[in-house]
Each structure stands twice: as C-alpha cells, then as structure tokens.
C-alpha positions in Angstrom: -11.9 7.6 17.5 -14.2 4.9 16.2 -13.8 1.3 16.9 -13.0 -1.5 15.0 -15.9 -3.9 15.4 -12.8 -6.9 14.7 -10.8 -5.9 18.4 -14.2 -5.1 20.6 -14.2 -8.5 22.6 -17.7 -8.8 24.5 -16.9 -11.0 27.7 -20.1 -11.1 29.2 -21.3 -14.9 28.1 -17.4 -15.9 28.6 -17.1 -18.4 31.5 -14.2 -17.8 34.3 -11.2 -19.0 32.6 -8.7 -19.2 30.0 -10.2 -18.0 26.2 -7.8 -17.8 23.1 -8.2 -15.5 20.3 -6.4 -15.1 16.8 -6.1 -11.8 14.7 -4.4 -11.1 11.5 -3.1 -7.9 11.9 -2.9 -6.2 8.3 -2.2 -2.8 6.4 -5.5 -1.4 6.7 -5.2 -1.9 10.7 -2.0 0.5 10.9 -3.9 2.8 8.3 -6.8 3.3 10.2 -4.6 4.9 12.9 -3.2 7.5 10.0 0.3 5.7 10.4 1.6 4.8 6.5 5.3 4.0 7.3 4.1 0.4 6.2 4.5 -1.0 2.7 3.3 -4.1 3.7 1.7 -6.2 6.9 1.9 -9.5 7.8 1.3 -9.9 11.7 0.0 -12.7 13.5 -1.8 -11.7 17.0 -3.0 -14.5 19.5 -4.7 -12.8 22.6 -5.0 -14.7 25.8 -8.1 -13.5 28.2 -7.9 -15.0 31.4 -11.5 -13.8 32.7 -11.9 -13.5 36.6 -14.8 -12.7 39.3 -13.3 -8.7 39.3 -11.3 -8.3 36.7 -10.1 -9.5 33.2 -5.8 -10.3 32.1 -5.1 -9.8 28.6 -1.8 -10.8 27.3 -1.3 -10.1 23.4 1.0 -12.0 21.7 2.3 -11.3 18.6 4.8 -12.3 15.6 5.9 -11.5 12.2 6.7 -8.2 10.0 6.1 -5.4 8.7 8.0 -3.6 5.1 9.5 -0.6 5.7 11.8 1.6 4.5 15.7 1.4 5.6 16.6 5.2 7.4 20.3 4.9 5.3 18.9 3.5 1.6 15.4 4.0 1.4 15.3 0.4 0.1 12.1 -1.7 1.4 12.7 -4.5 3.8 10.9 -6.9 5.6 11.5 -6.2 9.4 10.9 -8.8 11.9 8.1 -7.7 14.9 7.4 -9.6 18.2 6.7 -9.2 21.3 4.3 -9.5 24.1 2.0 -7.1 26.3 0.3 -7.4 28.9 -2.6 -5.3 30.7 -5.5 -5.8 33.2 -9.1 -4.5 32.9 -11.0 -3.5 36.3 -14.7 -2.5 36.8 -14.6 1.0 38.5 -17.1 4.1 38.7 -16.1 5.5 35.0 -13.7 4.8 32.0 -10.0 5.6 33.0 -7.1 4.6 30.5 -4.4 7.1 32.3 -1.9 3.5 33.3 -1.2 2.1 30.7 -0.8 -1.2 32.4 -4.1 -1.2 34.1 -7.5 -0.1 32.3 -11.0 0.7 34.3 -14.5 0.6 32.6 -17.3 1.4 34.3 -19.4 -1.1 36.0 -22.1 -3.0 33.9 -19.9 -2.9 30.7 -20.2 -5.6 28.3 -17.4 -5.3 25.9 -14.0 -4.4 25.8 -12.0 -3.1 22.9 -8.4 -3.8 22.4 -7.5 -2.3 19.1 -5.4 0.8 21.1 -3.1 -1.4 23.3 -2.5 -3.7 20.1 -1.5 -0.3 17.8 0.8 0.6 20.7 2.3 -2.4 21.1 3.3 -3.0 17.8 4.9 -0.1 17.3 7.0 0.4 20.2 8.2 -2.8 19.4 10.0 -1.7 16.2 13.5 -0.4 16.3 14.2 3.6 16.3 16.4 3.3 14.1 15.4 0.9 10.6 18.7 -0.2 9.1 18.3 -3.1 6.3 20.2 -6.6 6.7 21.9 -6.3 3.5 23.6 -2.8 4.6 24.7 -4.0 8.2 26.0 -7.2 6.8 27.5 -5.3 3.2 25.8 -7.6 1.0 23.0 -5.0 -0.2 24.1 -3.6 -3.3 22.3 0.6 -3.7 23.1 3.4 -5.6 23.2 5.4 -2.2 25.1 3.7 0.1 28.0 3.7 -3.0 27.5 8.0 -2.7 27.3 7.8 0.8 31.3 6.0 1.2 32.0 8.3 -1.9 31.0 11.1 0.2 32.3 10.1 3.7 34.9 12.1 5.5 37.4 9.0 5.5 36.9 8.9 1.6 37.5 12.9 1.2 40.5 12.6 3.7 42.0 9.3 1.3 41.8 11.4 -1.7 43.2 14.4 -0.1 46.1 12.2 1.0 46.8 11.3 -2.5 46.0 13.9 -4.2 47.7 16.9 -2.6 51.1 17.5 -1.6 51.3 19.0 1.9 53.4 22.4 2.2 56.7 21.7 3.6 56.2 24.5 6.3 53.8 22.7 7.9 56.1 19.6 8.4 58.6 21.4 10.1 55.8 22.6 12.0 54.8 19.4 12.7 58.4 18.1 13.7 57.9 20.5 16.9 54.7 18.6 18.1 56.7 15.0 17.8 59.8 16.5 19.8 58.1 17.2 22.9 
C-alpha cells in the first residue's frame, strides 16, 4: 500500500522531547483505505511524539464525527468519534508490525508513517452497532421504523387479539393449565 506523504513524520532533525502535531482527518483519508461507509468526515487528530535516545511514543488523539448510516432506518447521522491510542516505535534489525502496541523499523530509518494505526484507530472506535439519536430517543420521525412497529410481533399479536375470536375448545383447554 502506498503512503500518504500527509502521516510520514521524519524524526530525524526532531530534538529529544515533546513535539505536537495536528491532522484534519477527512473523506478522502477513509477512501484511500477502500472503506465508503462514510457520508461525511470531520475529525480532528493531534499526535503527541515524545522522541527518546532508543525509541519514539506516539499517542494519537482524536475528536469529532463521521455521517453514517443508522443499521435500523438507513437515515444519515452524524456519530460522534473519540478516542486515544497509543504505540511505541523501536529501532531493531528489520521492519516488524506483528504487536500492535509496539512497532520496529530497522536501524538508520528516517521517517515514520502513521497513517495505519490512525485508520485503525478510528474505526474500532465506532460502535458495532449504528443506531440514530432520534430512534433511541423516539423523536426521529421515518417511513421505516412506522413499518417496522407495523410489522413487529407485539403489533401482529394486538391485532390478532382483537381481531379474532379464540375457539371456545381451547379455553376449556386452557382452564386445565390454570387448575394445577
């Protein structure tokens, strides 16, 4: 996979210490990974390397959302994202990305890029399951969920109910289950 120029930080020149960074994460950025389950991208990502004699901390940071489509209604929503991960780059005798908590470039590397752990964080961030406010709370107003209660088994029971008049052989029947 090619990288984006954007997430390949050099740390060579960087001095031991602290160094911020700030990324707008975008559409395009979820896209170039072939995932489209995004209408919309509005992500704010601060990265935190804390450079060291051996090795270098990243901590990504990041905060805002992402329009996707509700699993129930198929209506767009705006989903909140945030969260925070953290991983550690080591010098060693060739690439190794197998932990995910811990990767190793060989020694007299220049440049590190991030865009993988940022793409992964993200999305394991968001919920399995993408339910919108307006349903969980009953104020969203859609043309499926109405079908949906039309068609639930509580509805289809209710109408039964009303609409049928149960054989009488089948209430005596059920007179011998209450007289136990």
């Amino acid at each position: 996979m090619r990288e984006i120029k954007q997430f390949t930080i050099p740390f060579v020149g960087l001095k031991l210490g602290e160094h911020h960074l700030d990324f707008d994460i975008n559409k395009e950025f979820f896209e170039y990974f072939g995932y489209d389950e995004f209408d919309k991208t509005a992500i704010k990502l601060a990265v935190l390397l804390n450079k060291k004699s051996t090795l270098l901390e990243f901590t990504l940071s990041y905060e805002g959302s992402v329009r996707v489509q509700c699993d129930l209604t198929n209506e767009l929503y705006d989903q909140p994202v945030k969260g925070t991960y953290h991983f550690i780059v080591k010098f060693g005798e060739s690439f190794n990305d197998e932990n995910e908590d811990l990767l190793i470039v060989p020694h007299g590397s220049y440049e590190v890029n991030i865009q993988q752990y940022i793409y992964e964080s993200i999305i394991l961030s968001l919920p399995v399951r993408r339910i919108h406010p307006g349903v969980e709370d009953g104020t969203l107003d859609s043309e499926i969920l109405d079908k949906l209660e039309e068609l639930s088994p509580k509805a289809i029971e209710d109408k039964e109910d009303t609409t049928s008049e149960t054989d009488p052989r089948w209430d005596t029947l059920k007179k011998l289950l209450n007289d136990k």
